[in-house]
PLY file of the C-alpha trace (Angstrom):
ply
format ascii 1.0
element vertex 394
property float x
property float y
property float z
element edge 393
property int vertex1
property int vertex2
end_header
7.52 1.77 -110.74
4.05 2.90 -111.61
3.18 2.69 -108.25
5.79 4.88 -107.19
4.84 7.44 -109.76
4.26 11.33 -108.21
6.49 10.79 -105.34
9.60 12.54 -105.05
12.79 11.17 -106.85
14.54 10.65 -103.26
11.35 8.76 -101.62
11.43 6.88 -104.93
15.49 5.38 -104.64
14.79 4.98 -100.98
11.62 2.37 -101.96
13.71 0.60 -104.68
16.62 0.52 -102.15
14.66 -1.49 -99.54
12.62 -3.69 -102.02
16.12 -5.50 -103.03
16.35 -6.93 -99.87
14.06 -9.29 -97.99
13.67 -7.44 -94.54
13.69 -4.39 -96.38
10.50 -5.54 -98.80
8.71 -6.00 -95.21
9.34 -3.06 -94.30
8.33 -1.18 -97.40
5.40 -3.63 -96.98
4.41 -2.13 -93.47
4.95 2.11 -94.79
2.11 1.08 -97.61
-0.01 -0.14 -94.89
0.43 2.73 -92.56
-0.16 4.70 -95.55
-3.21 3.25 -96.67
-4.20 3.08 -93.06
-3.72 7.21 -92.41
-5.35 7.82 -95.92
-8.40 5.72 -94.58
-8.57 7.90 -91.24
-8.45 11.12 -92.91
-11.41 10.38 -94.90
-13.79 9.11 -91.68
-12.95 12.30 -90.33
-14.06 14.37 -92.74
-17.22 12.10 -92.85
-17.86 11.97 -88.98
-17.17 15.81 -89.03
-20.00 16.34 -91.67
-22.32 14.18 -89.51
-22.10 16.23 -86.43
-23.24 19.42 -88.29
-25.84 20.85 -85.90
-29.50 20.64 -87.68
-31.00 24.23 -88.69
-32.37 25.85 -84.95
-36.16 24.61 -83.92
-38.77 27.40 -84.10
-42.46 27.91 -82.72
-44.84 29.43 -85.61
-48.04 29.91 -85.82
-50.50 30.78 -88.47
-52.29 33.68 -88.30
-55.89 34.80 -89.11
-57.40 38.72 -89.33
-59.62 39.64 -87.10
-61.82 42.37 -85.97
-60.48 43.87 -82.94
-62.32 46.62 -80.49
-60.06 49.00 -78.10
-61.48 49.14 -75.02
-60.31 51.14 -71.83
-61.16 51.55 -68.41
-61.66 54.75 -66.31
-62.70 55.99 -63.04
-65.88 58.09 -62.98
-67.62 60.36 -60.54
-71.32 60.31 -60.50
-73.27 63.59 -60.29
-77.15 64.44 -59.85
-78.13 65.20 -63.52
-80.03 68.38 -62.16
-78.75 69.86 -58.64
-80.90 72.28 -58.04
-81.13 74.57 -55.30
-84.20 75.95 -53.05
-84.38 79.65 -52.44
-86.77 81.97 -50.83
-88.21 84.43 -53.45
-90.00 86.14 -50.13
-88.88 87.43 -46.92
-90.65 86.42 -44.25
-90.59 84.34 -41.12
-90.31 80.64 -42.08
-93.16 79.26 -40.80
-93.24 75.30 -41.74
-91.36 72.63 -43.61
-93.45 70.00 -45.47
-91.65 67.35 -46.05
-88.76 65.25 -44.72
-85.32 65.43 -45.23
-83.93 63.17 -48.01
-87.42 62.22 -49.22
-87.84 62.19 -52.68
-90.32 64.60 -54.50
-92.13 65.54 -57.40
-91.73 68.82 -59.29
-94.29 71.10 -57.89
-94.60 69.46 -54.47
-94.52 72.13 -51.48
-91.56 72.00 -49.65
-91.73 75.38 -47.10
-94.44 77.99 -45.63
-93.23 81.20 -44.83
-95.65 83.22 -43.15
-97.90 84.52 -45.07
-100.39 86.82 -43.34
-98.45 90.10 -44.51
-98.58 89.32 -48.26
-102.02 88.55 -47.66
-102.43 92.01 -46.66
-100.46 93.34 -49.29
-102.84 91.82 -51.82
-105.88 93.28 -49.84
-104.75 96.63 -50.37
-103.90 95.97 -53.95
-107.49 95.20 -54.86
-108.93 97.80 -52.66
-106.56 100.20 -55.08
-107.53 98.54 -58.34
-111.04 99.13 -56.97
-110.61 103.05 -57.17
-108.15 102.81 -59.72
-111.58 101.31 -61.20
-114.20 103.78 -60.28
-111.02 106.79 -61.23
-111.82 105.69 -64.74
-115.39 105.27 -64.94
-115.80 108.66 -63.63
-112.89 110.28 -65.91
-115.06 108.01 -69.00
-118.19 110.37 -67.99
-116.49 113.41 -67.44
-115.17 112.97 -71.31
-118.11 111.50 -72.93
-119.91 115.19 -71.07
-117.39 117.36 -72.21
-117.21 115.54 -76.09
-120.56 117.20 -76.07
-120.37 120.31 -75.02
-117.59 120.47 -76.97
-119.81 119.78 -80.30
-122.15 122.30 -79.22
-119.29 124.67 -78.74
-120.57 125.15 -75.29
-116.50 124.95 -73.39
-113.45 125.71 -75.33
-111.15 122.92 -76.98
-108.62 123.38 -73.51
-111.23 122.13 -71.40
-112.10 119.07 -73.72
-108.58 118.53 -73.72
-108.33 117.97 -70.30
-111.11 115.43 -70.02
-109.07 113.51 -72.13
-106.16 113.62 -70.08
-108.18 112.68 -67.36
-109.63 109.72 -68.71
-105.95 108.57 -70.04
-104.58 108.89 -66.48
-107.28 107.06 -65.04
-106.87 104.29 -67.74
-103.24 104.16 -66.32
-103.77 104.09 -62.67
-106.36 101.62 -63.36
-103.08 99.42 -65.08
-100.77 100.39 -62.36
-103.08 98.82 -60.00
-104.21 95.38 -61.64
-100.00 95.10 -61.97
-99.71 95.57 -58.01
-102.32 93.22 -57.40
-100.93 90.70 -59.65
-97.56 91.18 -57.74
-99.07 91.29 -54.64
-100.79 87.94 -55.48
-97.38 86.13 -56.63
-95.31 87.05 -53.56
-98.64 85.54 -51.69
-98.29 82.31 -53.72
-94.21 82.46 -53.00
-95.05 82.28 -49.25
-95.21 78.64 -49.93
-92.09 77.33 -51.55
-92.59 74.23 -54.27
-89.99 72.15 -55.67
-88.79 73.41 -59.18
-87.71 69.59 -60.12
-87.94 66.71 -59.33
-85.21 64.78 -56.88
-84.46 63.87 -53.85
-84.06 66.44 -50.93
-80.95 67.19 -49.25
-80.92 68.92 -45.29
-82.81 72.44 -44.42
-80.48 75.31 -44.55
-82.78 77.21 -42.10
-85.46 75.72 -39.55
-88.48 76.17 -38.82
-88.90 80.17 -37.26
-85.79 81.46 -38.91
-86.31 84.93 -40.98
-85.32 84.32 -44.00
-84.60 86.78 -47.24
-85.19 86.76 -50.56
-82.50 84.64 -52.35
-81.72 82.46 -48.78
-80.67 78.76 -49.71
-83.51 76.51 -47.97
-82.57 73.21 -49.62
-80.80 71.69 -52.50
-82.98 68.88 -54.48
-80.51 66.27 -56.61
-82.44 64.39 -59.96
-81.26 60.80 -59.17
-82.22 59.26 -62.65
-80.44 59.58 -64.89
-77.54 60.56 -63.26
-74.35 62.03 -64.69
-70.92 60.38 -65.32
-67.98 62.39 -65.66
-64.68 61.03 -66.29
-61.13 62.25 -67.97
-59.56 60.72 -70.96
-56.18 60.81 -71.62
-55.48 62.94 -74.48
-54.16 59.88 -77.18
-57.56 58.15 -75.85
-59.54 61.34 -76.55
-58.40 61.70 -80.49
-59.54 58.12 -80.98
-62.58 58.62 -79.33
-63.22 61.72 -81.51
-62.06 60.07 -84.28
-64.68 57.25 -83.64
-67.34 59.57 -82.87
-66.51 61.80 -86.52
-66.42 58.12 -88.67
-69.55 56.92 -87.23
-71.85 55.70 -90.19
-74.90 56.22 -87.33
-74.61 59.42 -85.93
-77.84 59.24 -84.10
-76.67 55.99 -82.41
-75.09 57.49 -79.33
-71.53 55.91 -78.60
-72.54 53.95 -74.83
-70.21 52.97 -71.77
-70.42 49.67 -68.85
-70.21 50.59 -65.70
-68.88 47.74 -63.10
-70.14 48.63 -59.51
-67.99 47.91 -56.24
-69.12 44.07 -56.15
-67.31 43.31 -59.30
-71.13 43.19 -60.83
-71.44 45.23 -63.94
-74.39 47.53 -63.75
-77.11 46.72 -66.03
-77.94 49.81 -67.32
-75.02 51.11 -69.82
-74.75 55.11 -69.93
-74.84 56.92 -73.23
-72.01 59.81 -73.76
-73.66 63.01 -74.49
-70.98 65.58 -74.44
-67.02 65.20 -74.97
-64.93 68.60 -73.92
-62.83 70.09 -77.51
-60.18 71.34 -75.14
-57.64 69.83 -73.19
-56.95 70.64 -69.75
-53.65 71.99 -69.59
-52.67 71.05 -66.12
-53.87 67.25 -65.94
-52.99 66.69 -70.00
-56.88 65.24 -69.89
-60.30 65.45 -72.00
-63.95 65.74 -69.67
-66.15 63.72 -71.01
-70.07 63.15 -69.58
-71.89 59.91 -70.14
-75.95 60.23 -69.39
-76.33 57.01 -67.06
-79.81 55.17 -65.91
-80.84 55.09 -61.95
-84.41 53.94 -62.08
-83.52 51.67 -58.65
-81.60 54.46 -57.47
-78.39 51.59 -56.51
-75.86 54.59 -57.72
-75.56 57.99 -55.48
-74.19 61.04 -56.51
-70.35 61.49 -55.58
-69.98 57.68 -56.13
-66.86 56.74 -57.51
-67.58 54.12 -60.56
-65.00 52.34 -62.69
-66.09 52.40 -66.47
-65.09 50.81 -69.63
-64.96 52.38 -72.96
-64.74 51.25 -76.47
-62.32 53.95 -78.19
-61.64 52.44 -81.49
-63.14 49.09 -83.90
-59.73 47.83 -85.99
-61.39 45.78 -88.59
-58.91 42.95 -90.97
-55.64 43.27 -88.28
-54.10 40.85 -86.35
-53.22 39.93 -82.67
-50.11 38.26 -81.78
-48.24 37.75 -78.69
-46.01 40.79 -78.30
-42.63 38.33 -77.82
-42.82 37.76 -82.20
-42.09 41.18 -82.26
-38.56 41.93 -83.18
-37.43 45.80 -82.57
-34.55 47.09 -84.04
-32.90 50.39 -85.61
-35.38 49.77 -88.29
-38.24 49.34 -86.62
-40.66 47.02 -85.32
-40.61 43.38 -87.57
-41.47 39.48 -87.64
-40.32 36.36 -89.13
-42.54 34.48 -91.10
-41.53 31.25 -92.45
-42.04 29.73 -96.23
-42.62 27.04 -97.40
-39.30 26.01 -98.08
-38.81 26.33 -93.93
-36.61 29.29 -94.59
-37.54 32.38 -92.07
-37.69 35.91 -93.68
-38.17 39.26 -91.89
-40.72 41.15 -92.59
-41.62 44.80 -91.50
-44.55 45.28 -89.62
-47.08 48.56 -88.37
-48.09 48.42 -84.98
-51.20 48.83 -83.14
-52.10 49.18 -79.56
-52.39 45.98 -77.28
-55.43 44.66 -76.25
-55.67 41.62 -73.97
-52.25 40.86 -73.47
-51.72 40.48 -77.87
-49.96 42.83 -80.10
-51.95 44.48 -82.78
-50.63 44.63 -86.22
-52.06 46.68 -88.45
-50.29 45.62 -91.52
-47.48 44.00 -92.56
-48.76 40.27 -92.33
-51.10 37.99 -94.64
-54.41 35.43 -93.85
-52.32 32.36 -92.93
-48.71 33.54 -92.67
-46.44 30.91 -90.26
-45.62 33.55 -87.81
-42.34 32.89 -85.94
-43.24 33.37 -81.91
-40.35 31.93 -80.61
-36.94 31.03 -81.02
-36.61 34.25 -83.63
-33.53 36.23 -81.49
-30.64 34.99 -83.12
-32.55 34.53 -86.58
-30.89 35.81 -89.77
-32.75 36.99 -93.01
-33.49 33.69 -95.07
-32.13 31.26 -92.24
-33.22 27.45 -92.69
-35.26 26.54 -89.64
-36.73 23.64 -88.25
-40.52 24.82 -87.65
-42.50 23.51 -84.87
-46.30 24.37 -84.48
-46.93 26.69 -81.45
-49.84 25.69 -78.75
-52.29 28.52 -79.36
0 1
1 2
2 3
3 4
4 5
5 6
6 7
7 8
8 9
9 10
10 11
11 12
12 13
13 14
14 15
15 16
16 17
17 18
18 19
19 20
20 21
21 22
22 23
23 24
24 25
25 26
26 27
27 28
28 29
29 30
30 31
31 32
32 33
33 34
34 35
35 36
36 37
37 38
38 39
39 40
40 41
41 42
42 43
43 44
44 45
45 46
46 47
47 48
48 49
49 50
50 51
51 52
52 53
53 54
54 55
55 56
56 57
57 58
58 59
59 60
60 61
61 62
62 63
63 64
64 65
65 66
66 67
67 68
68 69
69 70
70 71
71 72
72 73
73 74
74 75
75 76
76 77
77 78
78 79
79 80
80 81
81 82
82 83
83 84
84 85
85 86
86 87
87 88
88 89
89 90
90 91
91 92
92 93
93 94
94 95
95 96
96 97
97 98
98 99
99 100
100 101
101 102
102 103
103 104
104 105
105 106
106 107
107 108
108 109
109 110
110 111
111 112
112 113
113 114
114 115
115 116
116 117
117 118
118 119
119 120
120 121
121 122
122 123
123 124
124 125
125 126
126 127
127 128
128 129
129 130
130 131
131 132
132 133
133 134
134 135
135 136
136 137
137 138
138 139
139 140
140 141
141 142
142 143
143 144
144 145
145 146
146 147
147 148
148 149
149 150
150 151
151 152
152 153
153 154
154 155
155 156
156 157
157 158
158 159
159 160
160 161
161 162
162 163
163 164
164 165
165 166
166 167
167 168
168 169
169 170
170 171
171 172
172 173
173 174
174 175
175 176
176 177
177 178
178 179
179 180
180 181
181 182
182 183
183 184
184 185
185 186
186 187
187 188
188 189
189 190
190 191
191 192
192 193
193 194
194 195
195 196
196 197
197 198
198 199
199 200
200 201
201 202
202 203
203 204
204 205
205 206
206 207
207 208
208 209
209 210
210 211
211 212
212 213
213 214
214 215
215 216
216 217
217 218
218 219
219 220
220 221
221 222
222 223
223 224
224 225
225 226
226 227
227 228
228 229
229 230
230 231
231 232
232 233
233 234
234 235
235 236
236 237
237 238
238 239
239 240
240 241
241 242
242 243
243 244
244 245
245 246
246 247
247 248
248 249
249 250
250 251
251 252
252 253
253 254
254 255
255 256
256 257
257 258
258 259
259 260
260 261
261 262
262 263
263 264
264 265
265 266
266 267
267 268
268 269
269 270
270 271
271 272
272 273
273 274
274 275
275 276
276 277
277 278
278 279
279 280
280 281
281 282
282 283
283 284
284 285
285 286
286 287
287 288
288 289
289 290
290 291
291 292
292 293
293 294
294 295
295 296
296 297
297 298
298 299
299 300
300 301
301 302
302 303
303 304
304 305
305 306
306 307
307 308
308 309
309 310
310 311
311 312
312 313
313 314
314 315
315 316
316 317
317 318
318 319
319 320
320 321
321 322
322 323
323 324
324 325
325 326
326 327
327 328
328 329
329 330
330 331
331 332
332 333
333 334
334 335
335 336
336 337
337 338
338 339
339 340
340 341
341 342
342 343
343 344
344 345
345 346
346 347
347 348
348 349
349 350
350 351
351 352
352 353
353 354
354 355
355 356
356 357
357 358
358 359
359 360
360 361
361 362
362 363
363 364
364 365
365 366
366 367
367 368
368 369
369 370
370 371
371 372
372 373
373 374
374 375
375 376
376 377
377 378
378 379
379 380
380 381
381 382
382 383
383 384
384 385
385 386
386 387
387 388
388 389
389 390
390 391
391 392
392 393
């Protein structure tokens, strides 16, 4: 009976039923198997089930280090003469001769044009052959008063008359002035006849030729200063606060902040240009900063109007970190990672940002020297998920 006991009172007269009989004991002999047998199944089930749970999901990690990190950019530049000066006539006058040849280079002061110069000549003849009487004017009107000063004393002419002689002699004293000051301009227009470079450069093409009147003010050339030449470019205006920023945080100030120029060849130039001057005010059509960078020509390779592709260094991140931009999880909350512990769990973490530079991800913070950072296999990862971590190739 005992091993009848929990079944139900009609099982249990059914089992005593067939155990009086002999075919009935083998039958009651074959239900105990069966039982036994299904009881047995059940359990490797349950078993086999538990041993086809899938394993937590693999992961790629890897550790991460801080770094210091420099945000460079590149730009497309225009190069200009640093001084583009241009050649006028200060005379008018027949131009008589050009001295030198087109697209030479020349020093400041070299002569460049001869206008005719025979009537200034002239002009200065007669302007010394006036300073001449303004000259002998004033030595006679310097006798006439040192005479009449006498008199005077001996009360021999009246005070009217002395007054005069001094009138004369401060007349002649300014004719005399009036003169040397149209010599002296007659002598500069002379020297003007022949026009000189005021800097250095080379020359561009004659405006006039040779025989052509010209007036005072005509263009007769335009000389462009080669070296250093001028490199203007526009920043975008996010690239133009971190440049300012840079150049207000500087602990150097006197260090100027320098840029690489890469010439058509793929080369970079060897000379790197120093910025000098960065516009406060943003161009409201093109949404853009000018900036100028002073550049070296002593070979004279670049040309002005050249087209140049630079690179910039707009910002130094010190202590951040650069991953590859797939770790980065974005969601309603914002930008996060998964980092996993050492108990192979993976947690989210929250992370700041930064721009990209070489194909990695900045972060500015939210991550730790030597954090396993999750890089792949992260999509479908929950909050404290077990995972099964597998060191990424770097």
């Amino acid at each position: 009976m005992t091993k009848f006991r929990g079944k139900s009172p009609a099982l249990v007269s059914r089992c005593q039923a067939l155990a009086g009989t002999a075919p009935g004991r083998l039958l009651l002999v074959l239900l105990v198997l069966a039982t036994l047998a299904g009881c047995d199944s059940g359990g490797g089930d349950k078993q086999q089930a538990r041993q086809q749970e899938p394993p937590p999901p693999a992961v790629s990690f890897q550790k991460v280090t801080p770094e210091t990190v420099s945000v460079e950019a590149e730009y497309t530049g225009r190069a200009h003469g640093s001084r583009e000066v241009q050649v006028r006539s200060r005379v008018a006058g027949i131009l008589e001769e050009r001295l030198y040849h087109e697209g030479q280079a020349v020093e400041q002061g070299a002569a460049l044009f001869r206008i005719d110069p025979e009537p200034f000549e002239i002009a200065q003849q007669q302007a010394k052959a006036r300073l001449a009487t303004a000259e002998a004017e004033l030595a006679h009107a310097r006798r006439e008063w040192r005479r009449y000063s006498t008199l005077y004393e001996d009360d021999a002419i009246s005070q009217r008359e002395r007054d005069q002689a001094q009138t004369n002699l401060q007349l002649a004293q300014a004719r005399l002035a009036l003169a040397e000051a149209d010599l002296a301009d007659a002598r500069r227009n002379l020297r003007y006849t022949e026009v000189s470079a005021p800097a250095a450069g080379r020359t561009g093409l004659e405006s006039l030729s040779e025989g052509s009147l010209v007036e005072v003010g005509s263009l007769l050339t335009t000389i462009t200063s080669l070296d250093p030449l001028h490199l203007r470019f526009a920043l975008a205006e996010p690239d133009a606060a971190l440049l300012a920023r840079r150049q207000d945080t500087r602990d150097d100030v006197s260090k100027p902040l320098t840029v690489s120029v890469r010439l058509a060849d793929g080369s970079t130039y060897p000379h790197p240009g120093e910025i000098d001057f960065t516009d406060r005010v943003v161009d409201p059509a093109t949404g853009t900063v000018t900036v100028r960078a002073i550049l070296p020509n002593p070979d004279g390779v670049l040309l002005p109007g050249q087209l140049l592709r630079l690179r910039l260094r707009l910002q130094q991140l010190n202590d951040v970190f650069r991953v590859p931009p797939q770790a980065i999880d974005n969601n309603r909350q914002g930008p996060r990672v998964f980092i996993i512990d050492d108990d192979d769990r993976a947690h989210s973490r929250p992370v700041e940002l930064g721009p990209r530079v070489d194909g990695r991800q900045v972060i500015l913070s939210g991550l730790a020297a030597g954090d396993k950072l999750v890089v792949n296999g992260q999509v479908a990862l929950a909050d404290g998920a077990p995972v099964t971590p597998m060191a990424a190739e770097e």
